[in-house]
C-alpha positions in Angstrom: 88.4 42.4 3.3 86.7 46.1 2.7 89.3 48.9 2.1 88.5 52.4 2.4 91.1 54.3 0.5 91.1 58.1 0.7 92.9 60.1 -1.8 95.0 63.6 -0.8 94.9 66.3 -2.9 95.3 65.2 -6.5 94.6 69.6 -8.4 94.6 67.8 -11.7 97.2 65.1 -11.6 95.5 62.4 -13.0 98.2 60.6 -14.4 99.5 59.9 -10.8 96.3 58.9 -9.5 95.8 56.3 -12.0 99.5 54.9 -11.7 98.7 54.9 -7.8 95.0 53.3 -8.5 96.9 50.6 -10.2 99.3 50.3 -7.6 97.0 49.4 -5.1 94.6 47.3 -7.2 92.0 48.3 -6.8 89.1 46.2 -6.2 85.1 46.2 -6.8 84.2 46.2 -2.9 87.1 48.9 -2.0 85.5 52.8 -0.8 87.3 55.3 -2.3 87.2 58.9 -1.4 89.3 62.2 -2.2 89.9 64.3 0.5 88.9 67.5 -2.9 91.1 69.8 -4.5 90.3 67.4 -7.5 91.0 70.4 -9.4 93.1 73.4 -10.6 96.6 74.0 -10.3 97.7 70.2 -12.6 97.4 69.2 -16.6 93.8 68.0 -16.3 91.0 70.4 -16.4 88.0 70.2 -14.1 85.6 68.2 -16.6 88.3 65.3 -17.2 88.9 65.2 -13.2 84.8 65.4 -12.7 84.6 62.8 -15.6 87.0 60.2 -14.1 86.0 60.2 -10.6 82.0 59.5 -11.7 83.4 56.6 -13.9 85.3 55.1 -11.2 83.2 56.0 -8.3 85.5 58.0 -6.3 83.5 59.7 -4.1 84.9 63.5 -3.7 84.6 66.2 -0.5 83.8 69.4 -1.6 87.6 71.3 -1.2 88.4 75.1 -1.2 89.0 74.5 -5.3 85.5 72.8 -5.9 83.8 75.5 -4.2 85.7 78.0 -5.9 85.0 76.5 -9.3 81.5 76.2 -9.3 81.5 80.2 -8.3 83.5 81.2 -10.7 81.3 79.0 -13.6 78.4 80.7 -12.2 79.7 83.8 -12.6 81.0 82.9 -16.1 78.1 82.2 -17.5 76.1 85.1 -15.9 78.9 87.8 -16.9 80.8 85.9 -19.8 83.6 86.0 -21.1 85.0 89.6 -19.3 84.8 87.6 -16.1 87.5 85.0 -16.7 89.8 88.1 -17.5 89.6 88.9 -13.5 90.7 85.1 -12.6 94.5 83.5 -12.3 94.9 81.4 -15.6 94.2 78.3 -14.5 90.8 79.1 -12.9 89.6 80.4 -16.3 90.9 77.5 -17.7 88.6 75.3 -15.2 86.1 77.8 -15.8 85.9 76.7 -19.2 86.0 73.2 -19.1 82.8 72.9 -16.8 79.6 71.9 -18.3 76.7 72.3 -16.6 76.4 69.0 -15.4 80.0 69.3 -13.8 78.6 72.8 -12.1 75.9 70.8 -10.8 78.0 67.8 -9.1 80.3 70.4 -8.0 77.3 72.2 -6.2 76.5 69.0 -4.3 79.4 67.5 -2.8 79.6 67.1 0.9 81.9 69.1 3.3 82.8 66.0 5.3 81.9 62.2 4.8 82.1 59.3 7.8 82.4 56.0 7.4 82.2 54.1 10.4 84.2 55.5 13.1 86.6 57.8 9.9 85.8 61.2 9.1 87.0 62.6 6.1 86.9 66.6 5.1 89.5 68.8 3.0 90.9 71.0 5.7 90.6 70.2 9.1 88.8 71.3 12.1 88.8 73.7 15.1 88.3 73.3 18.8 84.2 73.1 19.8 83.1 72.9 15.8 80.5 70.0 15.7 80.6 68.8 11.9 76.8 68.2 11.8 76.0 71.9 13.1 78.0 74.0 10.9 76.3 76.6 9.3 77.5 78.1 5.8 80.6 80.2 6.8 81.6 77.1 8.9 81.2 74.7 6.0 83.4 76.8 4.3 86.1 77.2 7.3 86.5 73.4 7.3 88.0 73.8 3.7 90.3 76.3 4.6 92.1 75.6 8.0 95.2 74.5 8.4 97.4 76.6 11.4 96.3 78.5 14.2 97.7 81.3 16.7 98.4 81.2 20.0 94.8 81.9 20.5 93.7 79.0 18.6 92.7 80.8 15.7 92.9 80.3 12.2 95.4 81.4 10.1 96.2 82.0 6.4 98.7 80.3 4.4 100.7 83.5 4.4 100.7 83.9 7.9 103.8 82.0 8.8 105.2 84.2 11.8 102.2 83.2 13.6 102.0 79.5 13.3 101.2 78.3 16.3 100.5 74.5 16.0 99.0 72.7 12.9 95.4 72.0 13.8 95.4 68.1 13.8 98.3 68.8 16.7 95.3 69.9 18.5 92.0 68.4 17.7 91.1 65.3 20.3 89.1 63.0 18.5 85.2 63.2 19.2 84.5 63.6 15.3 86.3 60.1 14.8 89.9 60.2 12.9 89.9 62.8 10.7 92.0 62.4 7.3 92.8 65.2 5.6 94.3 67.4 3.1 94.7 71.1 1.7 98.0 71.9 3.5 101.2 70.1 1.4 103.4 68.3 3.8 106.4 66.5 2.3 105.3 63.7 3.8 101.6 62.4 5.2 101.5 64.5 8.7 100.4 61.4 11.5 98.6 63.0 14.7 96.7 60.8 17.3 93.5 61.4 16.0 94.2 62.9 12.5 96.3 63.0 9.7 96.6 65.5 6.6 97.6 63.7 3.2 98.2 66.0 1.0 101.9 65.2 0.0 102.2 68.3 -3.1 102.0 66.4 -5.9 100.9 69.1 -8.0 104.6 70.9 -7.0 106.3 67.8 -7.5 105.9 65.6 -4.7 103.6 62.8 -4.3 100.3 61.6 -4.1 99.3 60.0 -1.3 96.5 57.5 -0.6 95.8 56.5 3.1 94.2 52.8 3.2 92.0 51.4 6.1 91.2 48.0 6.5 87.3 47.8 8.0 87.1 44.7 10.3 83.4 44.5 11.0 81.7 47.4 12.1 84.9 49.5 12.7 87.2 50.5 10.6 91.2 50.0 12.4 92.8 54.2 12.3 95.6 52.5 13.9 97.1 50.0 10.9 96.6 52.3 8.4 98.8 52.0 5.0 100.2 55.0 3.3 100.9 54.7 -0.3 102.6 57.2 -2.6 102.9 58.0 -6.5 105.6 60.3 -7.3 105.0 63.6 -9.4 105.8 63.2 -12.7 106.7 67.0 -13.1 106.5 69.8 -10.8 103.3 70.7 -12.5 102.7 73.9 -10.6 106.0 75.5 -12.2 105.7 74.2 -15.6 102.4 74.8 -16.4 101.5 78.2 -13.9 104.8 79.9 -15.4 105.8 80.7 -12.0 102.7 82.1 -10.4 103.8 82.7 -6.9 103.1 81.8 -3.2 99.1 81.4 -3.9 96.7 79.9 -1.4 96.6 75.9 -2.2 
């Protein structure tokens, strides 16, 4: 039977996703999609990341770090060499690993994906947002949400003494079950109609895969299998030197 296996966030950690490929073995008809945040943050720069999802055909939604990565090449090779000087070392680091052929997929990937009656985007959604009506700055919201306030608005990471409920806890469903990723959880957060995935394994947790069998011409939200890879470092402290509470 068809599997559709979407991957949390991986920033780099290919070594896990490959251990966790194998894990699930993997097979010719299987979908495979990253919820993004491909890059950044883990021991793999952005053109071996690029590099291994086109070989394996892992189809990747554009996260907050792709989008971020393609501005800053742009901007690289516009301005040069002064430009990565303004960055946090690892974005230079990505900066510099991109060829223009990376900039270019980069550029292109979606904001959201559906297959069947599954939705996949990086962030998550708010109340009223149609997916297929989103204009730029709402593209780039999608990437970026994860709590709101009391008022249903967003929130930054920061922003803890607002936190009002996480926004899965909230969404009801008419985009199909969303999977998800960009906030770390330390384990896969469940919600009736949406999940996030993104388990840290970049700070030393896990990486996650949700699996969905597809029985016809739906896909069963309901039976899904969640399997893990532990971290084999907390990458985020050993290779960042301690770089703070930054946005993930």
């Amino acid at each position: 039977m068809k599997r559709v296996i979407v991957y949390g966030d991986i920033h780099g950690c290919l070594d896990e996703l490959k251990a966790l490929r194998e894990k699930l073995q993997i097979q010719k008809n299987d979908i495979e999609i990253s919820v993004g945040d491909i890059l950044n943050k883990g021991p793999y720069l952005g053109h071996d990341m690029i590099r291994y999802v086109q070989e394996h055909h892992i189809s990747v939604i554009m996260g907050n770090n792709e989008a971020k990565a393609a501005k800053h090449y742009l901007k690289y090779r516009k301005e040069g060499v002064s430009f990565l000087e303004t960055l946090r070392p690892f974005e230079s680091a990505t900066a510099l690993s991109l060829r223009e052929d990376d900039y270019l997929f980069l550029k292109e990937l979606p904001y959201f994906m559906k297959v069947k009656n599954l939705t996949i985007l990086h962030g998550g959604i708010l109340p009223g947002m149609e997916l297929d009506k989103l204009d730029a700055a709402g593209k780039k919201e999608i990437t970026l949400i994860r709590y709101v306030d009391k008022a249903l608005n967003p929130i930054p990471w920061s922003d803890q003494k607002n936190r009002f409920r996480f926004w899965s806890e909230i969404y009801e469903g008419y985009e199909g079950f969303i999977v998800a990723g960009h906030h770390p959880f330390p384990e896969p957060k469940v919600d009736k109609y949406a999940m996030d995935i993104d388990t840290g394994c970049v700070y030393g947790g896990k990486l996650t895969a949700a699996v969905f069998e597809v029985n016809k011409n739906k896909i069963d939200t309901k039976r899904v299998k969640l399997v893990s890879q532990k971290a084999k470092h907390d990458y985020w402290h050993e290779y960042l030197h301690g770089v703070g509470n930054e946005e993930a």
